[in-house]
Backbone bond lengths (Angstrom), bond angles and torsions (degrees), N, CA, C in turn:
res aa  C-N    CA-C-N  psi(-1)  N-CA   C-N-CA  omega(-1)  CA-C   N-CA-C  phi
1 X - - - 1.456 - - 1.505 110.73 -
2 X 0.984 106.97 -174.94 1.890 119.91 -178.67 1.486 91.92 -117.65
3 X 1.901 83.31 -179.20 1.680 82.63 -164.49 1.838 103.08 114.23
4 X 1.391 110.22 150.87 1.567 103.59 -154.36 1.927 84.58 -127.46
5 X 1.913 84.32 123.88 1.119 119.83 -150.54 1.880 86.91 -103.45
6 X 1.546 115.71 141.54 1.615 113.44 169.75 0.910 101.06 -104.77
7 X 1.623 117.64 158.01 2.049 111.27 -170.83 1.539 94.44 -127.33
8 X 1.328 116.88 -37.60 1.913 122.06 -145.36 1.128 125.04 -178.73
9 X 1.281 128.34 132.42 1.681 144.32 177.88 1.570 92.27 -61.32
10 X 1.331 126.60 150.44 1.581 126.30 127.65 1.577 107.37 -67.22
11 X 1.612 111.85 150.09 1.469 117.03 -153.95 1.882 96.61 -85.25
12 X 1.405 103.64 -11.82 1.690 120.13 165.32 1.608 112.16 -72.77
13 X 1.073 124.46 -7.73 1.384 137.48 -157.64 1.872 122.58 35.76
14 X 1.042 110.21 30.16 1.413 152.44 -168.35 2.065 97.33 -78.90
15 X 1.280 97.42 -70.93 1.646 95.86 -175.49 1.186 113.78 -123.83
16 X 1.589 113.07 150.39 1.494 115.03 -173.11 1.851 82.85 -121.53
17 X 1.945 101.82 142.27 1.240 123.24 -178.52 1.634 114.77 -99.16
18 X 1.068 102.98 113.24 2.082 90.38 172.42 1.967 88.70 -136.93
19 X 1.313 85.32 179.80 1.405 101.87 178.54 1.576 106.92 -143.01
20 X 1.849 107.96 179.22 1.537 83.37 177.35 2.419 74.74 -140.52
21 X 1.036 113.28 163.25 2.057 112.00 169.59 1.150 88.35 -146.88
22 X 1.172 104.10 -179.15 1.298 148.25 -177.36 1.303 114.42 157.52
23 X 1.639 119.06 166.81 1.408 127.38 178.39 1.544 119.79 -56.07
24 X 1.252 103.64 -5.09 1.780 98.93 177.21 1.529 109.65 -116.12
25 X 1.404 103.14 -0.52 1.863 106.43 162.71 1.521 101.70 144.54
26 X 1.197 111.51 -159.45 1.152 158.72 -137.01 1.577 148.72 -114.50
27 X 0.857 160.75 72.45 1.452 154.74 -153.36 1.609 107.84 -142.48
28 X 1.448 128.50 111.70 1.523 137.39 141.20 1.133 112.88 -69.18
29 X 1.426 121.83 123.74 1.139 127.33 142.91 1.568 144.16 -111.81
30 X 1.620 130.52 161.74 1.131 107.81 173.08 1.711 113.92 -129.10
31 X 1.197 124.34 119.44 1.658 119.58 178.66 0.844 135.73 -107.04
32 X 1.855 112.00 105.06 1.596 133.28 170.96 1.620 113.75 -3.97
33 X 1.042 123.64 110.30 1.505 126.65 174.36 1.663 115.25 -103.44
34 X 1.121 115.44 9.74 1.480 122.31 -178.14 1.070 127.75 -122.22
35 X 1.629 148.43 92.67 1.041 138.15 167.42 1.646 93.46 157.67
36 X 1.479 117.53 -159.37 1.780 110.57 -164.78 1.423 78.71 -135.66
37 X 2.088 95.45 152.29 1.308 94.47 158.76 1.868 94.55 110.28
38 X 1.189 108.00 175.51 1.366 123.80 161.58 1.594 120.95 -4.71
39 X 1.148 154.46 133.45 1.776 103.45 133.85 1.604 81.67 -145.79
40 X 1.139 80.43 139.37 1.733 114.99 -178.55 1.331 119.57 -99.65
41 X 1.627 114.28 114.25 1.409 126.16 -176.94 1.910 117.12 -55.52
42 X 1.859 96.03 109.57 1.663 86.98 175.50 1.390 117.81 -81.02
43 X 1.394 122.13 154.14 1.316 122.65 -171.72 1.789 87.37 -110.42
44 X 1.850 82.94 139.92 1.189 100.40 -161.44 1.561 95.38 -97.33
45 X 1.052 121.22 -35.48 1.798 138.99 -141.68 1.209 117.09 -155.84
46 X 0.875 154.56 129.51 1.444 158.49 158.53 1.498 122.30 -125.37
47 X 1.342 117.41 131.19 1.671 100.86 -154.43 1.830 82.41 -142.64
48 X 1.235 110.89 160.17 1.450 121.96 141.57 1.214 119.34 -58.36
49 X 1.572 109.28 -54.45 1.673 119.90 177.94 1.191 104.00 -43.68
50 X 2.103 114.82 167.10 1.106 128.44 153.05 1.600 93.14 -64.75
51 X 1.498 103.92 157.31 1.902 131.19 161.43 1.367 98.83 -139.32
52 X 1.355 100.47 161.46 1.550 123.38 167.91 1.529 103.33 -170.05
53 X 2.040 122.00 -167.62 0.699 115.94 171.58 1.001 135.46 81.48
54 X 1.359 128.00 -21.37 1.573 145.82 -168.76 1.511 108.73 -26.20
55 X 1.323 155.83 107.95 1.260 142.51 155.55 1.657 113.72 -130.52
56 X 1.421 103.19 148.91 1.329 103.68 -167.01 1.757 115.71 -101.94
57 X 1.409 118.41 153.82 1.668 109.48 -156.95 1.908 83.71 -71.64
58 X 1.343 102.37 -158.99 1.565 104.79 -166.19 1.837 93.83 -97.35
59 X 1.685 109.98 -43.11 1.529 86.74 160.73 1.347 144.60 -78.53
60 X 1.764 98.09 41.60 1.710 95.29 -159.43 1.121 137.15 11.99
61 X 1.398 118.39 52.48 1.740 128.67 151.74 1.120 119.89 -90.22
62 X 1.346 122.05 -25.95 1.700 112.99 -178.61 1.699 87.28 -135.43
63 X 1.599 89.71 175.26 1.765 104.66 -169.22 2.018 87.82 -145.15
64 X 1.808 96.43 135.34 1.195 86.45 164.75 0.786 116.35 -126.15
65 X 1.887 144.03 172.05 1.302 129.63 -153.85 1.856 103.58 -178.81
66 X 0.595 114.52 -168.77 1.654 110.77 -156.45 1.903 97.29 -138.73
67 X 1.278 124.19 133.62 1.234 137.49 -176.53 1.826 96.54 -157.63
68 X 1.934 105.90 143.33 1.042 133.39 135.09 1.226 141.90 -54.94
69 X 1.772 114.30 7.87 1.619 102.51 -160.28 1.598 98.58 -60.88
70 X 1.121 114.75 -28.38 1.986 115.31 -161.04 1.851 96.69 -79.94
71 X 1.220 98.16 24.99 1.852 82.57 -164.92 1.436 154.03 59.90
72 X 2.027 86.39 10.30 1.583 92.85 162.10 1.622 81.58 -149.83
73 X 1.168 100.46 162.35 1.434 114.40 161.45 1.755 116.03 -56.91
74 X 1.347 110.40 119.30 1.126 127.03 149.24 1.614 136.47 -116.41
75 X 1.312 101.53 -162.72 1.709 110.70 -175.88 1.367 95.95 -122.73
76 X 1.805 116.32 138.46 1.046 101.32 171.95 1.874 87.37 -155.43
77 X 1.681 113.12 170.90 1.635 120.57 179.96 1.290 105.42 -128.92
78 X 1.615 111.10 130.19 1.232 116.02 175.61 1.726 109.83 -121.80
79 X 1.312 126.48 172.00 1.695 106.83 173.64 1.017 92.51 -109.17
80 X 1.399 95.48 159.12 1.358 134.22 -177.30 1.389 104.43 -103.77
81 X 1.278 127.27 138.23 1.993 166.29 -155.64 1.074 88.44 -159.52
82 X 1.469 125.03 130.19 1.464 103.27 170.65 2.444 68.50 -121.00
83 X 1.404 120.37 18.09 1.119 103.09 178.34 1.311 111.88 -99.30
84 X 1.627 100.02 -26.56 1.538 119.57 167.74 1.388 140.39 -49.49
85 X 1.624 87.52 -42.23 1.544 103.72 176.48 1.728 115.61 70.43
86 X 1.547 126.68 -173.71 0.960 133.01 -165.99 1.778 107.26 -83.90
87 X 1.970 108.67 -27.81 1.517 118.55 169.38 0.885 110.89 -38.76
88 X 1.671 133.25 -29.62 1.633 128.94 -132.82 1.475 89.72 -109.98
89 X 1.844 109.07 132.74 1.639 97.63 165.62 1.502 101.56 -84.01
90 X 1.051 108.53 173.06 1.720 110.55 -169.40 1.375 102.63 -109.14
91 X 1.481 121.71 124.95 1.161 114.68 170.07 1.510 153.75 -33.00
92 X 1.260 88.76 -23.20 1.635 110.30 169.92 1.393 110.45 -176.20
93 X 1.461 127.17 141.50 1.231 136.11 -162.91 1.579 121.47 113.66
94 X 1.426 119.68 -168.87 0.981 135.48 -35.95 2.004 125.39 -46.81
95 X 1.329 93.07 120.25 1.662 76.27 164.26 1.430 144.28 -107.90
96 X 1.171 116.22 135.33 1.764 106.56 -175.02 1.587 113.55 -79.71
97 X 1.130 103.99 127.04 0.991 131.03 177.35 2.397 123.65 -91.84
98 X 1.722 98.51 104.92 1.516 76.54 -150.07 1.342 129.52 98.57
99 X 1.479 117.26 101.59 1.083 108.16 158.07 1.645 131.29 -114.84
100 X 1.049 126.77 64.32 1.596 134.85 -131.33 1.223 91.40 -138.46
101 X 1.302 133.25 -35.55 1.809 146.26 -168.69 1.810 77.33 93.04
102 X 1.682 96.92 170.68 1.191 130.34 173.75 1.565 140.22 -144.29
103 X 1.155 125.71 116.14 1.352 123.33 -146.50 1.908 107.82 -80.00
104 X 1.540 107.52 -15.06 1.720 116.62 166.58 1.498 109.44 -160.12
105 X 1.291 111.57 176.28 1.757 116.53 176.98 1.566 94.55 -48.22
106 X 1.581 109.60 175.44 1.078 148.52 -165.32 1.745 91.61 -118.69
107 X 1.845 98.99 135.14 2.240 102.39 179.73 1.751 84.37 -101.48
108 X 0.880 88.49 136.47 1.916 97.32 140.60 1.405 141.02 -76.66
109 X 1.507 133.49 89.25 1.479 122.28 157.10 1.594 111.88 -13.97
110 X 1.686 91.11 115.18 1.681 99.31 166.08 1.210 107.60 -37.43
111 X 1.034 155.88 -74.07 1.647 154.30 -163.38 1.506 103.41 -57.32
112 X 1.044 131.91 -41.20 1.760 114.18 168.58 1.801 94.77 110.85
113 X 2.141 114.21 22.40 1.590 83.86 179.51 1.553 90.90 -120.57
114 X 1.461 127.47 16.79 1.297 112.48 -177.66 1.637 101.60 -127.41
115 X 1.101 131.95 -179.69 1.614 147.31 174.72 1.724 84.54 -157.01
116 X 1.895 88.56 132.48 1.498 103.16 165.84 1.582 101.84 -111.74
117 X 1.557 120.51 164.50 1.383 118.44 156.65 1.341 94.48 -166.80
118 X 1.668 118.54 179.49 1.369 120.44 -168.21 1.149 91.47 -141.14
119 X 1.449 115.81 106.13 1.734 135.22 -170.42 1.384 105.19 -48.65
120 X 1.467 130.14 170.74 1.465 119.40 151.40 1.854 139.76 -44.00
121 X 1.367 93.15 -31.18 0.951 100.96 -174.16 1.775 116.56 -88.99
122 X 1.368 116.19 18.99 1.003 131.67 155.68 1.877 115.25 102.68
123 X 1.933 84.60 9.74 1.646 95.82 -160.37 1.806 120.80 -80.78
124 X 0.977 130.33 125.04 1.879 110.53 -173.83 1.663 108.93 -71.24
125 X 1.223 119.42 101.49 1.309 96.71 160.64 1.380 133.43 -126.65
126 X 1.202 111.07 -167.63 1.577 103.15 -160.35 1.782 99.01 -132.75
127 X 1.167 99.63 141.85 1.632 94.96 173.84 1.483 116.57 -122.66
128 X 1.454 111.85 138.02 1.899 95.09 175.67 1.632 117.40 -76.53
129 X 1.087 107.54 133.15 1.126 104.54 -179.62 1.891 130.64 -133.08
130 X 1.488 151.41 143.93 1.217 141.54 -160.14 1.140 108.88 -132.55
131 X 1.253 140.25 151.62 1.396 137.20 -163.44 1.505 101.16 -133.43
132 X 1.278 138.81 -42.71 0.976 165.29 158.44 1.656 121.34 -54.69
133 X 1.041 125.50 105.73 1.979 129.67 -6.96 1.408 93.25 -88.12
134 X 1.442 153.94 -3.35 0.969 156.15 159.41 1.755 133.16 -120.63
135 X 1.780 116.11 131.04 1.188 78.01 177.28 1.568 125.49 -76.49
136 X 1.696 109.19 157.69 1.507 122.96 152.10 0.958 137.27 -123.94
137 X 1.617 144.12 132.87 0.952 133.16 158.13 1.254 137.92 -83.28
138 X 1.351 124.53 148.87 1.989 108.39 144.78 1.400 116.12 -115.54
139 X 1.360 102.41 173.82 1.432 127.10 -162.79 2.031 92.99 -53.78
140 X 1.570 91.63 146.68 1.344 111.65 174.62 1.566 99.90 -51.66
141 X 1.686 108.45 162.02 1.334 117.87 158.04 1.568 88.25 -142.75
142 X 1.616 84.19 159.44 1.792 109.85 177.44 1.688 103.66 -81.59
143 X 1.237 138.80 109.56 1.712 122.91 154.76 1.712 126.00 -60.16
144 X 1.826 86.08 -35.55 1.696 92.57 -161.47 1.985 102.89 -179.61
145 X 0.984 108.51 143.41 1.466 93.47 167.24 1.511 120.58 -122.67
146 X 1.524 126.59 147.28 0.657 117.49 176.46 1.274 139.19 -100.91
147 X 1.536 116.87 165.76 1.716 121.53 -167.09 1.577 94.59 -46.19
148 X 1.426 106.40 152.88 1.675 135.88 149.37 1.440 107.25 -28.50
149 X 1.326 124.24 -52.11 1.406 130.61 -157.53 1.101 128.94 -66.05
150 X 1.473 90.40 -53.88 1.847 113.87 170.49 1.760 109.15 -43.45
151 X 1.506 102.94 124.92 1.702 91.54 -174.67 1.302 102.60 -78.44
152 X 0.993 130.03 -157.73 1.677 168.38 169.29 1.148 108.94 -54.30
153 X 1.219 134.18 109.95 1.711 120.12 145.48 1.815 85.28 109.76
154 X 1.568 124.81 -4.17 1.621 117.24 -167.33 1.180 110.96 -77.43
155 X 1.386 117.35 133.47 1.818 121.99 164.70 1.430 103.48 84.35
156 X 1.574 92.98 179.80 1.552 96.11 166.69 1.573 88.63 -170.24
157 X 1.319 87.99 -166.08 1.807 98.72 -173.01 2.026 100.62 -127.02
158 X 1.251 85.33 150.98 1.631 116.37 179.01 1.419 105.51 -33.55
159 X 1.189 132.35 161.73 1.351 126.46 172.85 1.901 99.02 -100.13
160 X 1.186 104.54 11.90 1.834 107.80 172.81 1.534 101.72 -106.70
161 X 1.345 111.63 -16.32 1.245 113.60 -160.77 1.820 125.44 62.28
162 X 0.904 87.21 34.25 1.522 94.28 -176.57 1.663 110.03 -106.39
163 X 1.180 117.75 0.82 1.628 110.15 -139.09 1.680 93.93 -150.89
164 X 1.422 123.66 124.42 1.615 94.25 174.29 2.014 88.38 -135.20
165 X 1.205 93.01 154.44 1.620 105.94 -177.89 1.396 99.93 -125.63
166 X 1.725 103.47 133.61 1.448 124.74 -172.36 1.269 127.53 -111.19
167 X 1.009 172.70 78.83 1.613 133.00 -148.97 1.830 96.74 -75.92
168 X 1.507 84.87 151.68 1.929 95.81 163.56 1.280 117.98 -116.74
169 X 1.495 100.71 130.73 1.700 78.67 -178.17 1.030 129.02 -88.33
170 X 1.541 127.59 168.94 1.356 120.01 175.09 1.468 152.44 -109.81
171 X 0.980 96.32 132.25 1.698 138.93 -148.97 1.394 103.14 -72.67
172 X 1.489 145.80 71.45 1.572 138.02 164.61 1.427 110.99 -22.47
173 X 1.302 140.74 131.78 0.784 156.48 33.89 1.785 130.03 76.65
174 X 0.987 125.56 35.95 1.893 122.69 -157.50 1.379 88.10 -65.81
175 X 0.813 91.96 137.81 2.103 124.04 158.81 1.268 117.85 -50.53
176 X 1.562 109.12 112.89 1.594 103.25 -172.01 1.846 103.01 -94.00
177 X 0.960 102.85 139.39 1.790 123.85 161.16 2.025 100.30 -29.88
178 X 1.369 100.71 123.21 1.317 120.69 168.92 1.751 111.17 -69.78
C-alpha cells in the first residue's frame, strides 16, 4: 500500500528515515529532528521505481534503501546531503549493492564496515563495506540461509553484527499417548 512508512534513527539522532511507493514511484525521505519550529521533510530521492527501506550508514553520509529500477527488488547506497537535498546530483552513486534480488533493506554494522540483507533466495548476507572518504563495496557473501518459512521482511541482525534474530514459526505439537 501507500502511505508514509518510518524505517530508522540516524545513529546521531539527527534524522528520522520514512519513505512513501506506490505503482507510480517512489520518494525517500529524511526529517530534521533538531531545532524548534517547523521542520520540513527533505526529499532525499525520488524515483519512478518502487523504494523502501531507507536506512542511514552510522556516519550518516549515505542512506541505503531498496528499489526495483532493474526489475526486481534490490539493495542499493546513495549519500546523504541532507543540505543538498533531492536538487543535488550526487557526486557519485547510486550504487547497487547485490545482484541476487532482495527480500528487505539492507542494516548497517554500527561501525559502518558491513551491510546485511537476506537475498531472494532466502540467503543472509553480509557485504564489506567503507564509507570513508568514499563509499565501497565488496562482493556479497553467503552467512547462512534461511528456512522457507520465515516470511519476508523477518528479523534482523545486531548493530555489532554478532547476533541475528529470526522469528520461528509455530509448529503444533500432537499429543503423545500416556
Amino acid at each position: 500500500g501507500t502511505g508514509m512508512k518510518l524505517r530508522d534513527w540516524s545513529l546521531d539522532g539527527r534524522f528520522l528515515s520514512f519513505f512513501t511507493t506506490d505503482r507510480s514511484g517512489g520518494v525517500l525521505y529524511a526529517l530534521p529532528l533538531a531545532g524548534v519550529g517547523e521542520r520540513k521533510p527533505i526529499v532525499v530521492f525520488h524515483s519512478e521505481s518502487q523504494l523502501g527501506g531507507p536506512r542511514f550508514s552510522p556516519d550518516s553520509r549515505f542512506m541505503s534503501y531498496i528499489s526495483n529500477q532493474s526489475g526486481k527488488f534490490e539493495n542499493y547506497v546513495r549519500p546523504f546531503d541532507p543540505s543538498a537535498g533531492a536538487a543535488a546530483t550526487p557526486a557519485a552513486g547510486p550504487w547497487q549493492v547485490g545482484d541476487q534480488g532482495t527480500r528487505g533493506g539492507a542494516y548497517w554494522r554500527r561501525d559502518g564496515k558491513e551491510l546485511y540483507y537476506v537475498a531472494a533466495d532466502g540467503g543472509q548476507m553480509a557485504v564489506e563495506v567503507s564509507t570513508a572518504p568514499t563509499f565501497k563495496f565488496g562482493k556479497p557473501k553467503l552467512l547462512f540461509r534461511l528456512s522457507e518459512a520465515v516470511p519476508p521482511n523477518a528479523g534482523g541482525i545486531s548493530s555489532d553484527g554478532q547476533r541475528v534474530v529470526i522469528p520461528v514459526p509455530h509448529v503444533p505439537v500432537g499429543v503423545s499417548a500416556r
